[in-house]
gemmi code that builds the backbone of each chain (N, CA, C; Angstrom):
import gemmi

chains = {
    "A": [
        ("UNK", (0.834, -1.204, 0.000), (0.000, 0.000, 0.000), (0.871, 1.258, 0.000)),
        ("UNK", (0.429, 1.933, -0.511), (1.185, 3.546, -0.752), (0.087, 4.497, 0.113)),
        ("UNK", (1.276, 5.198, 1.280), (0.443, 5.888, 2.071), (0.852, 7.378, 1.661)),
        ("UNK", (0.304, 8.533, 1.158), (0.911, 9.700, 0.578), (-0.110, 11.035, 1.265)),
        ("UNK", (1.033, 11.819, 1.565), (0.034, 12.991, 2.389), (-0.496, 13.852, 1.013)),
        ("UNK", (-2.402, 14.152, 1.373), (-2.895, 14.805, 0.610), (-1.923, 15.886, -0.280)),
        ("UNK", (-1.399, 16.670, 0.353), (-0.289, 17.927, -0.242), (0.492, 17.381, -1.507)),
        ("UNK", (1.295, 16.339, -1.048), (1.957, 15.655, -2.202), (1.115, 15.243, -3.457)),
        ("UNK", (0.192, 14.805, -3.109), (-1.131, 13.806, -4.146), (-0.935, 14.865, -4.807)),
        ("UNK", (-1.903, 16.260, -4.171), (-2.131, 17.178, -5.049), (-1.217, 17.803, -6.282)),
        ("UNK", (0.428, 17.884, -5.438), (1.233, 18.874, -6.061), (1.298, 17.445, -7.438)),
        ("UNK", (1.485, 16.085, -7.325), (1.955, 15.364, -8.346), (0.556, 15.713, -9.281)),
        ("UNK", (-0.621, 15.703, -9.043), (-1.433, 15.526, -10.210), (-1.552, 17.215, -10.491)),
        ("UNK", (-1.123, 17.908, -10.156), (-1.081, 19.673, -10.656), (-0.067, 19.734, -11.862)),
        ("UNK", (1.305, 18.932, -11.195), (2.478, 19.069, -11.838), (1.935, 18.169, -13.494)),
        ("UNK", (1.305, 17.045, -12.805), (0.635, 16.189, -14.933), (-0.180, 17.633, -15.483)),
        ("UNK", (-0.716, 17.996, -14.673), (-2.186, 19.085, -15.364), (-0.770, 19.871, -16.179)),
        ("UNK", (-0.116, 20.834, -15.540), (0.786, 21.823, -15.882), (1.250, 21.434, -17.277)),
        ("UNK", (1.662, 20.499, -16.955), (2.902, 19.360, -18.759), (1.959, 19.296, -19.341)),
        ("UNK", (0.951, 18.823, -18.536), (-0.046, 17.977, -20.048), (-0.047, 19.276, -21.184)),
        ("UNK", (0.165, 18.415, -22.797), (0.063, 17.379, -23.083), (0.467, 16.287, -23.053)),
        ("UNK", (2.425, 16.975, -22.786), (3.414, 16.199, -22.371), (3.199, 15.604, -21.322)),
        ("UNK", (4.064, 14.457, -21.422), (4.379, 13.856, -19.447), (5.122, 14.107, -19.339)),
        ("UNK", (4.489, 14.362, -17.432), (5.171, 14.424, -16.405), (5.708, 13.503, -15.669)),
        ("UNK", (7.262, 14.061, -15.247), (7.462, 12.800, -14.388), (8.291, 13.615, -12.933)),
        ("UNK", (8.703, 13.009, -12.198), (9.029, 13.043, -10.937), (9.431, 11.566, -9.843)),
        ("UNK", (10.139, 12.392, -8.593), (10.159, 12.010, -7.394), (9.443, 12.383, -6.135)),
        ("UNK", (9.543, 11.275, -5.060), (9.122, 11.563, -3.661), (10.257, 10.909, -2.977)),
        ("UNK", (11.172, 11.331, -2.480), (12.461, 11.192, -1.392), (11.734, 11.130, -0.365)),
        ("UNK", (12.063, 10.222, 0.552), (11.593, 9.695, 1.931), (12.768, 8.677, 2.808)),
        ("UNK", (13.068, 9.172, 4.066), (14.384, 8.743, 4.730), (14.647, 7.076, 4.417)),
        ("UNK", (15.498, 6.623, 4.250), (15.828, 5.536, 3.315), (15.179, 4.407, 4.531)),
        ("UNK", (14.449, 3.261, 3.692), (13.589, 2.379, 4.605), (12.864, 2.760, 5.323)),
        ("UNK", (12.411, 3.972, 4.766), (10.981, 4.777, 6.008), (9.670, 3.804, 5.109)),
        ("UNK", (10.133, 3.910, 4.124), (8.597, 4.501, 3.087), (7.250, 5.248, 3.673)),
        ("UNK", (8.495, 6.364, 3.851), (7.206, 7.335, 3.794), (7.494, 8.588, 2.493)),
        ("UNK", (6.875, 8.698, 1.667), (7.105, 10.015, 0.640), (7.005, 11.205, 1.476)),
        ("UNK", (7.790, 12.107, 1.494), (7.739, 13.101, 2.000), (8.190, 14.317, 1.437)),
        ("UNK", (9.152, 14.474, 0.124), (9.678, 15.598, -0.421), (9.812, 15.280, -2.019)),
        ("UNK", (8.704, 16.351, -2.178), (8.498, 15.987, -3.648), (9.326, 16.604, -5.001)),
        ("UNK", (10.107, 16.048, -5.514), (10.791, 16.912, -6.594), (10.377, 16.744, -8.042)),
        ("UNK", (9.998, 17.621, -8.733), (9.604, 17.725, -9.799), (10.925, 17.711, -10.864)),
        ("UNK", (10.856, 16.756, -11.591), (11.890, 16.379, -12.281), (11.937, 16.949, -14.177)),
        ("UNK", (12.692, 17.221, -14.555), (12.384, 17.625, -16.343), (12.178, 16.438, -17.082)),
        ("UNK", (11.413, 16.176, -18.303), (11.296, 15.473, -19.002), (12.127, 15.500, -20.007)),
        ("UNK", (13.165, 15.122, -20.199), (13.806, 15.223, -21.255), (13.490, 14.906, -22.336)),
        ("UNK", (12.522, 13.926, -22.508), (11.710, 13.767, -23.939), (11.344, 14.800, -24.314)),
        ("UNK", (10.403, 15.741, -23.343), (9.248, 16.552, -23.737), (8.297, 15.822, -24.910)),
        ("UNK", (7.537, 15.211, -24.584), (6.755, 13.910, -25.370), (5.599, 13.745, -24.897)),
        ("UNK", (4.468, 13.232, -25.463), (3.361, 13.267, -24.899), (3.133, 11.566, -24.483)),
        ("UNK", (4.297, 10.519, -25.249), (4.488, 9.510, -25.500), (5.512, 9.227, -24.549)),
        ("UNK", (6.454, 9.482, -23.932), (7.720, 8.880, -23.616), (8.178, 10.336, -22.549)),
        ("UNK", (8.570, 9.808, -21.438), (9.685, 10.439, -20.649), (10.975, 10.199, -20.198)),
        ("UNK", (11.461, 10.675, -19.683), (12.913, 10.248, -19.555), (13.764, 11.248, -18.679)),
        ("UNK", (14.204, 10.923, -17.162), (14.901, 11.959, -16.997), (15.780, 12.754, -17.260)),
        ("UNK", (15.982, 13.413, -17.161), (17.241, 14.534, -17.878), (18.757, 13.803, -17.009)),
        ("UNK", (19.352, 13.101, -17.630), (20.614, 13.002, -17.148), (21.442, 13.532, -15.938)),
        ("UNK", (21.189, 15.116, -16.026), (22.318, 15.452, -15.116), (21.623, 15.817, -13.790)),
        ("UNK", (20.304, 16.349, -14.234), (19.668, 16.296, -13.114), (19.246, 15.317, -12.082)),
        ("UNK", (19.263, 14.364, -12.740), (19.100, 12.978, -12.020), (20.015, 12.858, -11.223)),
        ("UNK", (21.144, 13.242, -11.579), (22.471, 12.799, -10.579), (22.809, 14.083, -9.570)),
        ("UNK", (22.610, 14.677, -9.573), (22.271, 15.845, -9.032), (21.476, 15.748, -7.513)),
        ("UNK", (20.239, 15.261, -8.318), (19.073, 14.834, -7.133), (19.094, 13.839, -6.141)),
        ("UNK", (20.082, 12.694, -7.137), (20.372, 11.145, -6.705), (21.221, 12.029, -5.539)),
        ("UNK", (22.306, 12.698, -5.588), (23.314, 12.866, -4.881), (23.103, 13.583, -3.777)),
        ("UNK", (22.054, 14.165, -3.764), (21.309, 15.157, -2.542), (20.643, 14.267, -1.699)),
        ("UNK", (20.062, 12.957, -2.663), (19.555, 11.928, -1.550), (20.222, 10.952, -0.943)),
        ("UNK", (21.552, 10.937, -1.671), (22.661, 10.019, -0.837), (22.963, 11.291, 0.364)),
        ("UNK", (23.453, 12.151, 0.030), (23.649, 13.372, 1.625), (22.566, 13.088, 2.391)),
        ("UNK", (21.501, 12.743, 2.289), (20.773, 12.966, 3.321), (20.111, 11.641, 3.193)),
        ("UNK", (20.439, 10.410, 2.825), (20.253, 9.400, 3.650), (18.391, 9.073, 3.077)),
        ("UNK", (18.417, 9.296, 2.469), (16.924, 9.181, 1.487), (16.897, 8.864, 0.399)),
        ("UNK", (16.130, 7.967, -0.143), (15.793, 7.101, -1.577), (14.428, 7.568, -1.852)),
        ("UNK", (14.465, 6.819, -3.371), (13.364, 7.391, -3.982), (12.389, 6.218, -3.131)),
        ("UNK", (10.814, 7.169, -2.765), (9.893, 5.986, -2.437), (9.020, 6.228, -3.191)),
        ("UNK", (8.492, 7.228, -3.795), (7.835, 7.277, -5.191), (8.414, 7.877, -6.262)),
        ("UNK", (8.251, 7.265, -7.972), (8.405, 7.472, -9.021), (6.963, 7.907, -9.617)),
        ("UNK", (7.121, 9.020, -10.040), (5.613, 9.017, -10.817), (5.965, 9.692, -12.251)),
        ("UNK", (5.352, 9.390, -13.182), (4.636, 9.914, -14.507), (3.474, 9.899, -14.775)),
        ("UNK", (3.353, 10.743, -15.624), (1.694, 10.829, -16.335), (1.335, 10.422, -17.418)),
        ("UNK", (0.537, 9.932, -17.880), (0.238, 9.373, -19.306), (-0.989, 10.181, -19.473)),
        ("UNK", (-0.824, 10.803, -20.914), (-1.939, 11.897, -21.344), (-2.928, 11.764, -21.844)),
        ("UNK", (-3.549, 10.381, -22.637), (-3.805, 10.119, -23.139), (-4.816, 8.585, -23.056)),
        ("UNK", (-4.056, 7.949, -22.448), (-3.973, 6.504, -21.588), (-4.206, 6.160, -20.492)),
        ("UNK", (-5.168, 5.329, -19.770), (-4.751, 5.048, -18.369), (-3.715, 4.935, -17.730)),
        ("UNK", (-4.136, 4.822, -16.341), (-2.438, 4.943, -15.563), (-2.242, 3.862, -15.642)),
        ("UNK", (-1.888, 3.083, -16.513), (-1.531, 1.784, -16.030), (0.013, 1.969, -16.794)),
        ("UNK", (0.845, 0.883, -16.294), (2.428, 0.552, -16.746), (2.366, -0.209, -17.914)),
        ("UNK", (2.654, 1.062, -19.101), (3.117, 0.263, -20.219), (4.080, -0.615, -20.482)),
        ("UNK", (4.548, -1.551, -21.697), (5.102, -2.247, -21.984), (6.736, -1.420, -21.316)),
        ("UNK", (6.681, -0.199, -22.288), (8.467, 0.570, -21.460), (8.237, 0.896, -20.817)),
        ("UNK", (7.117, 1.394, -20.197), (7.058, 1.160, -18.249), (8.534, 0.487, -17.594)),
        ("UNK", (7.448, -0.917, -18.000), (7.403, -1.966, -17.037), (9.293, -2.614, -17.685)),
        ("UNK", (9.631, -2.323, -18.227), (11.455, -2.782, -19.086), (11.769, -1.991, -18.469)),
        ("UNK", (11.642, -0.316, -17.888), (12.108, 0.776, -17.362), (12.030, 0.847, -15.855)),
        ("UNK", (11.436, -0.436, -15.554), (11.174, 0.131, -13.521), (12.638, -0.896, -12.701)),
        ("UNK", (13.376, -0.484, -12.611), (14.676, -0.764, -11.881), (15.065, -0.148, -10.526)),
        ("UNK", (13.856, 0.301, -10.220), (14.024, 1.049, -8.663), (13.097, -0.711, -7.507)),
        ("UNK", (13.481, -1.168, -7.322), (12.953, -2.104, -5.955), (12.039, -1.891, -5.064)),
        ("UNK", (12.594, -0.815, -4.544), (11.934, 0.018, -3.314), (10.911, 1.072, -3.824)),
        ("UNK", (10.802, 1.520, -5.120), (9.746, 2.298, -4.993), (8.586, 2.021, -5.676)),
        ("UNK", (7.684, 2.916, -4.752), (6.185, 2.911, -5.654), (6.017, 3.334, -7.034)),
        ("UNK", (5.645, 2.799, -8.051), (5.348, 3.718, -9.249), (4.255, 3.867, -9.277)),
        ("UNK", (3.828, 5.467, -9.315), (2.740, 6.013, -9.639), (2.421, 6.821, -10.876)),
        ("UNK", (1.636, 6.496, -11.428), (0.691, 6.612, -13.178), (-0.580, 7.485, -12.565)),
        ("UNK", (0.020, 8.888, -12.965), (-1.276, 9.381, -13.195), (-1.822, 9.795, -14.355)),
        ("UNK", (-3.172, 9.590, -14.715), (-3.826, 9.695, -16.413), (-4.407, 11.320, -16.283)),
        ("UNK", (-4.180, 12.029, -17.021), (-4.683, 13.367, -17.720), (-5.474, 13.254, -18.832)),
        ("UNK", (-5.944, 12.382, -19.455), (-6.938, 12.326, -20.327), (-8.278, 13.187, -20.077)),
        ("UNK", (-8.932, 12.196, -19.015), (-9.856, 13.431, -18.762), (-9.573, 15.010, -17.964)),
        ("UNK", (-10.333, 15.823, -18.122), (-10.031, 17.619, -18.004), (-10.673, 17.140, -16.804)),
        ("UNK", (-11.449, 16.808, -16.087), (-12.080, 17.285, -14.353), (-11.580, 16.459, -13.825)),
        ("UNK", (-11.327, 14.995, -14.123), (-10.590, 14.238, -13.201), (-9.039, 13.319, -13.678)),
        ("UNK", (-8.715, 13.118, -12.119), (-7.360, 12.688, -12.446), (-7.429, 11.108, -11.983)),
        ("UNK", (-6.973, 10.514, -12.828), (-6.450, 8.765, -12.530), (-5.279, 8.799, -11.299)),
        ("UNK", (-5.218, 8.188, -10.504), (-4.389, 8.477, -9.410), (-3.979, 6.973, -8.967)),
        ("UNK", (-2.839, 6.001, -10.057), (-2.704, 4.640, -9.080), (-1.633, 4.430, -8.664)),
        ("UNK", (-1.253, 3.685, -8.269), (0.102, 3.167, -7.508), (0.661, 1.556, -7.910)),
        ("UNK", (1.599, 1.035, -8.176), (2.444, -0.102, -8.349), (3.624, -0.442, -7.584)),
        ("UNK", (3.536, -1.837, -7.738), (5.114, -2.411, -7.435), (5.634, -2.644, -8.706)),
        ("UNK", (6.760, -2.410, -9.378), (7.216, -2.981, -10.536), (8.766, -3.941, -10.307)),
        ("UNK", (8.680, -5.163, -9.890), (9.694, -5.866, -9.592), (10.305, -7.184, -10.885)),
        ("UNK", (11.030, -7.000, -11.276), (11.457, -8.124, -12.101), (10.480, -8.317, -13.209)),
        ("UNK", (10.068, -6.873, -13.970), (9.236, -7.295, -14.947), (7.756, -7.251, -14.003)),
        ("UNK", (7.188, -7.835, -13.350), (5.941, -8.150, -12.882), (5.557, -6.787, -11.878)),
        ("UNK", (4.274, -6.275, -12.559), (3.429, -5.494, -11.709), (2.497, -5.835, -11.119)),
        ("UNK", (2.554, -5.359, -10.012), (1.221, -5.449, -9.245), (0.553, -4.280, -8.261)),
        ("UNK", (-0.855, -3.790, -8.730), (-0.977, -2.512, -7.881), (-1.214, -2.691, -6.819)),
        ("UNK", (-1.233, -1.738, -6.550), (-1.741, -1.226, -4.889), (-2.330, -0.174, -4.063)),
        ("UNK", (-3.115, -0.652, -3.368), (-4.027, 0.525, -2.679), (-3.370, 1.701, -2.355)),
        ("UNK", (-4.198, 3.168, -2.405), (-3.388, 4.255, -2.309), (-4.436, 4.483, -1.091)),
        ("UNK", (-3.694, 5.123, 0.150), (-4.227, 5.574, 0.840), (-3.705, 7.089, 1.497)),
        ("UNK", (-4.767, 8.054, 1.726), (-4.150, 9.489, 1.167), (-4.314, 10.025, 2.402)),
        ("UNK", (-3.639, 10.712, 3.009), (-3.326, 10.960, 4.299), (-3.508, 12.096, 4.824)),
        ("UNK", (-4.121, 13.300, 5.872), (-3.566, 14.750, 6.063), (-5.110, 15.198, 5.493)),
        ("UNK", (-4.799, 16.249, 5.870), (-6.142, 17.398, 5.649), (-5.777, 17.892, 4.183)),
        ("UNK", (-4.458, 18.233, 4.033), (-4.400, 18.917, 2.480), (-4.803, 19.918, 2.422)),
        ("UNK", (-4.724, 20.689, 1.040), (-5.061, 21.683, 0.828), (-6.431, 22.243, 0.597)),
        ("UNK", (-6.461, 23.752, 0.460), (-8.031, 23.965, 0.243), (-8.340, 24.320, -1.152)),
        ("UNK", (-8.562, 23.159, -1.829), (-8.314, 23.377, -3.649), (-9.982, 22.697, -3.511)),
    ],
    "B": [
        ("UNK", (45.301, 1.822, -7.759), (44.827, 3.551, -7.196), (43.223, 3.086, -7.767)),
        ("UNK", (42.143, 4.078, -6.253), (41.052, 3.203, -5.754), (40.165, 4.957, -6.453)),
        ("UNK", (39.113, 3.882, -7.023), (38.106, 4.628, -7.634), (36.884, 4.451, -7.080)),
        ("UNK", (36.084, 5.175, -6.031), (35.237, 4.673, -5.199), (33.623, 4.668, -6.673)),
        ("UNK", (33.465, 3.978, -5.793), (31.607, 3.608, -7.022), (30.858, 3.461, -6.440)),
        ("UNK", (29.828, 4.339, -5.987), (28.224, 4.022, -5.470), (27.593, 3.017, -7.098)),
        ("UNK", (26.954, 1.883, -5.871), (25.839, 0.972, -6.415), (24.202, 1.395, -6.014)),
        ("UNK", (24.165, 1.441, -6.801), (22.154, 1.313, -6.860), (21.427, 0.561, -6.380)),
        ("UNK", (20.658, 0.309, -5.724), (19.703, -0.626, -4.703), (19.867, -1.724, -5.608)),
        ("UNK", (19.285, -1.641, -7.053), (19.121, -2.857, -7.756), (20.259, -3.805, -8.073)),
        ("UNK", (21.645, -3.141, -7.772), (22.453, -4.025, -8.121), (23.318, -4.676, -6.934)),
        ("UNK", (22.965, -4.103, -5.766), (23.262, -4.828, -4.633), (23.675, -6.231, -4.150)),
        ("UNK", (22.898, -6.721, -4.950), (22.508, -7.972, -4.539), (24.098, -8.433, -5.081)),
        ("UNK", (24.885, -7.641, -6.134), (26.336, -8.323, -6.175), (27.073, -7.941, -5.188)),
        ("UNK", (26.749, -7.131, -4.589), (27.982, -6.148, -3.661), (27.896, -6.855, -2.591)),
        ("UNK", (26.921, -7.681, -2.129), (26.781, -7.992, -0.480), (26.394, -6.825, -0.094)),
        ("UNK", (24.997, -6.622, -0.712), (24.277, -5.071, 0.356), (25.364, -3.700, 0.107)),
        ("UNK", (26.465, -3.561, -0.313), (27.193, -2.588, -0.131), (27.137, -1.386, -1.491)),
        ("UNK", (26.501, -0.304, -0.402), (26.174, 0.884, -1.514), (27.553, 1.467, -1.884)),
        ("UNK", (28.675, 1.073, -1.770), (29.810, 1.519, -2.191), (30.672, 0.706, -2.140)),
        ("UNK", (31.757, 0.443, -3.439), (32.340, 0.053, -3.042), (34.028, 0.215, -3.813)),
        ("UNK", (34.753, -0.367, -4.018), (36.427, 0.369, -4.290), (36.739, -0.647, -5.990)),
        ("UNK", (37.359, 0.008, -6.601), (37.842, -0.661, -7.657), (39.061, 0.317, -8.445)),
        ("UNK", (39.452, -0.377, -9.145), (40.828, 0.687, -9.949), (40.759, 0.045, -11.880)),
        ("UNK", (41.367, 1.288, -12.211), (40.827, 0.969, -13.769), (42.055, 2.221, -14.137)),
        ("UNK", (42.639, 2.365, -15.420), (43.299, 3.172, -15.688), (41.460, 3.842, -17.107)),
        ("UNK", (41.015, 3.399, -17.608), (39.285, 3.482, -18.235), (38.543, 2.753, -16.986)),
        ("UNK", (37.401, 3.265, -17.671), (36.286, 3.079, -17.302), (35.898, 1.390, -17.620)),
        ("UNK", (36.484, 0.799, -18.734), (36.365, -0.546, -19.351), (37.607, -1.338, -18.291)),
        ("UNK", (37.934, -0.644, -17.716), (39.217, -1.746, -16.625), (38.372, -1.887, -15.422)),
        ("UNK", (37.797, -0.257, -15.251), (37.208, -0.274, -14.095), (35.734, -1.387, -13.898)),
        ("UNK", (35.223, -1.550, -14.970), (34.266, -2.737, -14.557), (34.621, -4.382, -15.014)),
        ("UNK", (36.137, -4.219, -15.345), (36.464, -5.550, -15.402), (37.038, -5.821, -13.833)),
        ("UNK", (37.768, -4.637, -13.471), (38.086, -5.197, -11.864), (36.711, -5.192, -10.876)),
        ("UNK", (36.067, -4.640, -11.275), (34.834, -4.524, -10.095), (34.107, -6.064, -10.269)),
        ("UNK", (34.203, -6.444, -11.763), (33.310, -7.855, -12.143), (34.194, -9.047, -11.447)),
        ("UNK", (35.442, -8.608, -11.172), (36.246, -10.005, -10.404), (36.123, -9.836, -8.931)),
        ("UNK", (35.805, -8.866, -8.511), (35.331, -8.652, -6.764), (33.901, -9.163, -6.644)),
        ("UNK", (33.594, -8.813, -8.235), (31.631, -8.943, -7.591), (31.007, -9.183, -9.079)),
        ("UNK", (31.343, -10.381, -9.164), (31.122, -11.377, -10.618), (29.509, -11.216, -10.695)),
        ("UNK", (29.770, -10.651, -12.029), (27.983, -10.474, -12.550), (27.656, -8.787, -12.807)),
        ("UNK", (28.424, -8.349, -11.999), (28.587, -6.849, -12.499), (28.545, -6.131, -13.745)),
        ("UNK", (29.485, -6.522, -14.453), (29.770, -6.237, -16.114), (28.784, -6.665, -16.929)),
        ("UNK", (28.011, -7.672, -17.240), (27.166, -8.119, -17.841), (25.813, -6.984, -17.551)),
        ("UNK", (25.908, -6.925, -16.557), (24.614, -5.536, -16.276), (24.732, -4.302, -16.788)),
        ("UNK", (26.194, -4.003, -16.582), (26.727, -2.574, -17.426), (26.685, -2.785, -18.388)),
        ("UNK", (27.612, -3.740, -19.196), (27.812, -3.597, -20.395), (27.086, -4.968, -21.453)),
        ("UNK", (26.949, -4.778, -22.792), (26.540, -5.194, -23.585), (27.052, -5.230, -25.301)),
        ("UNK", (27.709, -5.875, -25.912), (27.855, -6.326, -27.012), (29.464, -4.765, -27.219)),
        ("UNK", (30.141, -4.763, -25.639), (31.142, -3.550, -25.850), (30.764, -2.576, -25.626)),
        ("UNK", (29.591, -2.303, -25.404), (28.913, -1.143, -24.626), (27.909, -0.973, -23.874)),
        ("UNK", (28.433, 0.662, -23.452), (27.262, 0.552, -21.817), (25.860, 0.057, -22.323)),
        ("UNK", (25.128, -0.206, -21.763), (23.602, -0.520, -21.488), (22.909, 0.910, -21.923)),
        ("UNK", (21.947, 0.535, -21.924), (21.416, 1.599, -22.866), (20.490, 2.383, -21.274)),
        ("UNK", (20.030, 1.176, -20.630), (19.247, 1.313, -19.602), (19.949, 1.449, -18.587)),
        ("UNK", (21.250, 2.107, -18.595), (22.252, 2.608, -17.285), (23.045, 3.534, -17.373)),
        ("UNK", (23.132, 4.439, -16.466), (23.597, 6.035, -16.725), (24.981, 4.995, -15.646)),
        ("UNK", (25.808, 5.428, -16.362), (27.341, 6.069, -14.981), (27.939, 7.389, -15.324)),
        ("UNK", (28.464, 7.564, -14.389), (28.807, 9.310, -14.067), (30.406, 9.147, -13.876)),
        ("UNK", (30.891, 9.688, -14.156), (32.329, 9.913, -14.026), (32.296, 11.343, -13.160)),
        ("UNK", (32.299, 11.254, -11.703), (31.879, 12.496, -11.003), (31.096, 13.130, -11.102)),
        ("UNK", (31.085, 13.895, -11.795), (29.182, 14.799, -12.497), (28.846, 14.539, -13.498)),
        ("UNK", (29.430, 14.000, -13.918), (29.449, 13.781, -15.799), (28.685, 12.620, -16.058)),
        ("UNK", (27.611, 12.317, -17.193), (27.598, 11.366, -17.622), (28.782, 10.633, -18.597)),
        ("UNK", (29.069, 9.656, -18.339), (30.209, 9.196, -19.148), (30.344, 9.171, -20.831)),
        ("UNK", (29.123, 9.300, -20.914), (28.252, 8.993, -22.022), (28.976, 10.307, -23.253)),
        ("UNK", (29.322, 11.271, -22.828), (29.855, 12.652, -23.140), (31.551, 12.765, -23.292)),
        ("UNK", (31.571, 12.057, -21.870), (33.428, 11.910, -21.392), (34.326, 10.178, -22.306)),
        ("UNK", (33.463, 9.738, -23.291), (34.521, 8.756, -23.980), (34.236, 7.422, -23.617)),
        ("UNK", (32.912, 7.214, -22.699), (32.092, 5.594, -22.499), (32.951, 5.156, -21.861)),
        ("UNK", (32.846, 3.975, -22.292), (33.935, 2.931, -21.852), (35.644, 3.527, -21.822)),
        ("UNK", (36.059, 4.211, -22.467), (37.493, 4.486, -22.908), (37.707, 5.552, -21.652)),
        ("UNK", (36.482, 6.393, -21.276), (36.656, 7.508, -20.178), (37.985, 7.409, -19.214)),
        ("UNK", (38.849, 8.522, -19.326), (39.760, 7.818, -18.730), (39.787, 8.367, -16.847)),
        ("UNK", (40.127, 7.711, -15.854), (40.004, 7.361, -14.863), (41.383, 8.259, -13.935)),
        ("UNK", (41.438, 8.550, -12.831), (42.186, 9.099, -12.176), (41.787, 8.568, -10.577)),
        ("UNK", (43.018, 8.725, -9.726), (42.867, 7.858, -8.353), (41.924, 9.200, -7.846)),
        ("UNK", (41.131, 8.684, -6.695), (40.269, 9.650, -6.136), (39.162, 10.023, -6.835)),
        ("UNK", (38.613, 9.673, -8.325), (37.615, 10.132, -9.095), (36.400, 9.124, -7.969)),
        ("UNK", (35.259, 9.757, -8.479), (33.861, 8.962, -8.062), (33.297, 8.115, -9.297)),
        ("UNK", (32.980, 7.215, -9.123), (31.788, 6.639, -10.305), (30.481, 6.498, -9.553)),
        ("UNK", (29.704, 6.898, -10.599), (28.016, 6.728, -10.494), (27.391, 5.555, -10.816)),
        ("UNK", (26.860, 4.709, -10.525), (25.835, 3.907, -11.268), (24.794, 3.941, -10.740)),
        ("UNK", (23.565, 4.507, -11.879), (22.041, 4.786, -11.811), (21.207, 4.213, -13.137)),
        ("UNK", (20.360, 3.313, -12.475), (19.400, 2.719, -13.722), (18.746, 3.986, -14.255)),
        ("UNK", (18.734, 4.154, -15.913), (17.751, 5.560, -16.113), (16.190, 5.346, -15.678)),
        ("UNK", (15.665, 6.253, -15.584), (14.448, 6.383, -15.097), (13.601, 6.693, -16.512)),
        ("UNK", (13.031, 6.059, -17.409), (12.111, 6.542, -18.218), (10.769, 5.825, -18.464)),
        ("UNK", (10.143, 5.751, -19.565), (9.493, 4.766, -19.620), (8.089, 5.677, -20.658)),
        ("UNK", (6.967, 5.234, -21.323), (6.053, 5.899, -21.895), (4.683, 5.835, -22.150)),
        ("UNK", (3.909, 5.981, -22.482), (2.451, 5.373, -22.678), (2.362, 4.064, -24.061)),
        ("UNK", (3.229, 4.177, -24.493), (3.526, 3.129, -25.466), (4.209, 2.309, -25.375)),
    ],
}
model = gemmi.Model(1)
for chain_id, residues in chains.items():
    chain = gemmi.Chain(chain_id)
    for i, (resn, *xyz) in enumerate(residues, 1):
        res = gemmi.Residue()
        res.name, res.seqid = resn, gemmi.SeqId(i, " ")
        for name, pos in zip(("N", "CA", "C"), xyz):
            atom = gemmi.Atom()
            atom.name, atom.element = name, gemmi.Element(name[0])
            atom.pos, atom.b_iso = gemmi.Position(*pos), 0.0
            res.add_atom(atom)
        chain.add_residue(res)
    model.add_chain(chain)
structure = gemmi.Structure()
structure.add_model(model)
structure.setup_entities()
């Protein structure tokens, strides 16, 4: 189960609205073996694609290296698919090499609402999982 | 002369759990032939048909290597290496 404070939910499905058409993608850094998401970084798409993301190289290492200083891993991965349900496509699912984290697919297709799911992606094999959303949040 | 290398959660499982660990290379192509004789199975993950993986960033300090000469990148005592699975993936 993926437990995520309202605030975060929000800022990740603002950050798909913003890109869309393109996807969005990102992190949630959380103290290493907490799994708890707690600091959300909005990452560049280096594709810029409405089809395909990809982090930007240097920034990645950049970010990676701020979370080795401080002792924090990624506990969520998210992108958006614009078009598509959230579910883990075929390069998804060849692309998820993180263990420990949640992947989260959020869909922008429809304009009033947002697809909001969560995964394990281990060795090829997905399997979702309940999202449970935490905190008062914002007043949106 | 010791070239320290952070490992990635996913590749752990060669290191014995160890998010870091020491190797020497005068390239970058020495450096994962000595790391593959400490921690056999290594190289095959990096590399492929003579080159990096398509699906793995290493860093030569800040750098992607990818810029600095791949495999040939050449190496100095005290440098850092990176290894990070890329993060991408698409609706297709």
């Amino acid at each position: 189960m993926l437990r995520i404070d309202r605030s975060i939910h929000d800022q990740i499905v603002a950050h798909a609205r913003r890109d869309h058409p393109d996807e969005a993608c990102g992190v949630v850094a959380g103290p290493e073996g907490s799994d708890r998401p707690e600091r959300i970084i909005e990452m560049l798409n280096a594709a810029r694609s409405p089809t395909f993301y990809e982090f930007d190289s240097t920034e990645y290492k950049k970010v990676y290296d701020e979370l080795w200083d401080r002792d924090e891993e990624f506990v969520v991965i998210y992108h958006s698919h614009t078009a598509t349900e959230a579910y883990p496509s075929r390069t998804d699912i060849s692309y998820a090499q993180w263990p420990q984290a949640h992947y989260v697919l959020v869909s922008t297709r429809e304009a009033d609402t947002a697809e909001f799911r969560s995964y394990r992606i281990i060795d090829g094999e997905v399997t979702e999982e309940p999202v449970e959303i935490t905190g008062a949040g914002t007043d949106r | 002369m010791a070239i320290e290398v952070r490992i990635p959660t996913i590749l752990r499982n060669l290191t014995g759990d160890a998010k870091v660990v020491e190797g020497s290379g005068d390239n970058l192509s020495e450096l994962i032939a000595d790391l593959d004789n400490s921690h056999p199975g290594i190289a095959e993950r990096l590399v492929d048909g003579g080159k990096l993986r398509r699906f793995i960033n290493v860093y030569l300090n800040d750098e992607d290597v990818r810029f600095v000469g791949g495999l040939e990148a050449k190496l100095s005592d005290g440098d850092k290496v990176t290894i990070l699975p890329a993060v991408a993936g698409g609706s297709r």
